[in-house]
N, C-alpha and C positions, 0 to 999 in steps of 0.2 A: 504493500500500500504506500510506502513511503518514497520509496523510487521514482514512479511519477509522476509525485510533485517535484521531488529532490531535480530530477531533470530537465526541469520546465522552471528551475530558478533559474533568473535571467545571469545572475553573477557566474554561476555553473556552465556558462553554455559551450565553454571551452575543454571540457572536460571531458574524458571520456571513457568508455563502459570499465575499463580499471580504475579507473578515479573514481566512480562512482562509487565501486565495490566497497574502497578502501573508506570511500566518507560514511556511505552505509554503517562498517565498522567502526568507526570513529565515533557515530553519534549512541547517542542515549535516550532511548524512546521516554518520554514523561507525561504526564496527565496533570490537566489542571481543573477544581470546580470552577464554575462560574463566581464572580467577588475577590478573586485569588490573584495578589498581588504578583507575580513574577519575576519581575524586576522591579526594584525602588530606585526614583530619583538620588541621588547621590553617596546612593553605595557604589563599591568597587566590584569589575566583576572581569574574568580572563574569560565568560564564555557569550556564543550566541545562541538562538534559536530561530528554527525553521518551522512553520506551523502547517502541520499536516491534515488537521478538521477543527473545525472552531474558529474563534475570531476572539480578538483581544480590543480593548481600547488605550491609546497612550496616550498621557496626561504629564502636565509638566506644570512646574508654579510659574507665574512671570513674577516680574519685577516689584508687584503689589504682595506677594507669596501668596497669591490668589491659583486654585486650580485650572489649567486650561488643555480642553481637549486640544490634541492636534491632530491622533488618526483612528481612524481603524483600521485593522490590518488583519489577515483568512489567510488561509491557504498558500501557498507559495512564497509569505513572508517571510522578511529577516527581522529580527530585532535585537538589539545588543549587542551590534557590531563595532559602534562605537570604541566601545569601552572596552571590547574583548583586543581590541588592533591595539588603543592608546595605552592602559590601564589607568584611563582616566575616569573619574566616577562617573555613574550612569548620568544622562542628561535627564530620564525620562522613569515615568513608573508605568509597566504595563499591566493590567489588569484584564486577567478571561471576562469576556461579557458571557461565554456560555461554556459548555463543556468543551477543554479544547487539549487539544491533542499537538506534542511540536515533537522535534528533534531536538536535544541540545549536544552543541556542540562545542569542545575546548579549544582555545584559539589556540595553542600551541602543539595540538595535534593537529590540526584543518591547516594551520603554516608549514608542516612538512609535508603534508599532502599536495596543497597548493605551489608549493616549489615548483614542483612539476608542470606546473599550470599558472605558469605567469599571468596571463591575460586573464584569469578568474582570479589571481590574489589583488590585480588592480582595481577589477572590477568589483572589488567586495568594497577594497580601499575609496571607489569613486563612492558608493554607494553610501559608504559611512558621511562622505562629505556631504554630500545631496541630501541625508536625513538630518543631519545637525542642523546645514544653512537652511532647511525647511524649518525645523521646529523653533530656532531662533526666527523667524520671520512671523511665523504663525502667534507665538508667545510675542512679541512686539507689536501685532498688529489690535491685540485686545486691548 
């Protein structure tokens, strides 16, 4: 069940059926209830996650320390890239809005994977950019 999303992330599309094998191996199937924190705003974290059924919501304070949604995010999602590349603390806290099912995955295992796979270790790296400069815009625009 996990494979076909795992191959359908866009950062993954450089990857191939042995990389796949190997990320398969790497990850850690987890469950989450619905209300259930995942990640918290500014803790530290070396891992990500890839969400297989379900959906989350990610929320962040602004500049008020007021809550503000900035996405929802199902199936084929990343989250916690961020902070798994920098070991910077989370920017964000995600929250399952239902029952949700992900991959997780440690960056220090998915970095000697991705060795192999340069143009997926960038595109994880673009990716983390794209989600920061989004949620700092989004949190500014409230």
């Amino acid at each position: 069940m996990a494979r076909p999303v795992l191959e359908n992330v866009e950062v993954f599309a450089s990857v191939d059926a042995s990389g796949f094998d190997r990320l398969e191996k790497a990850a850690t199937e987890v469950h989450f209830a619905p209300g259930t924190a995942i990640l918290r705003e500014g803790e530290t974290g070396s891992d990500f996650f890839v969400i297989i059924d379900g959906h989350a919501a990610v929320e962040a304070r602004d500049f008020a320390d007021e809550r503000v949604s900035v996405a929802n995010v199902g199936p084929g999602r990343l989250f916690g890239e961020g902070s798994a590349l920098t070991g910077e603390p989370r920017s964000a806290t995600v929250v399952a809005t239902e029952p949700l099912m992900a991959l997780r995955f440690e960056m220090e295992r998915v970095a000697e994977i991705l060795a192999e796979y340069p143009e997926a270790l960038e595109a994880l790296r673009r990716l983390a950019v794209v989600n920061a400069e989004s949620l700092v815009e989004t949190v500014n625009s409230d």
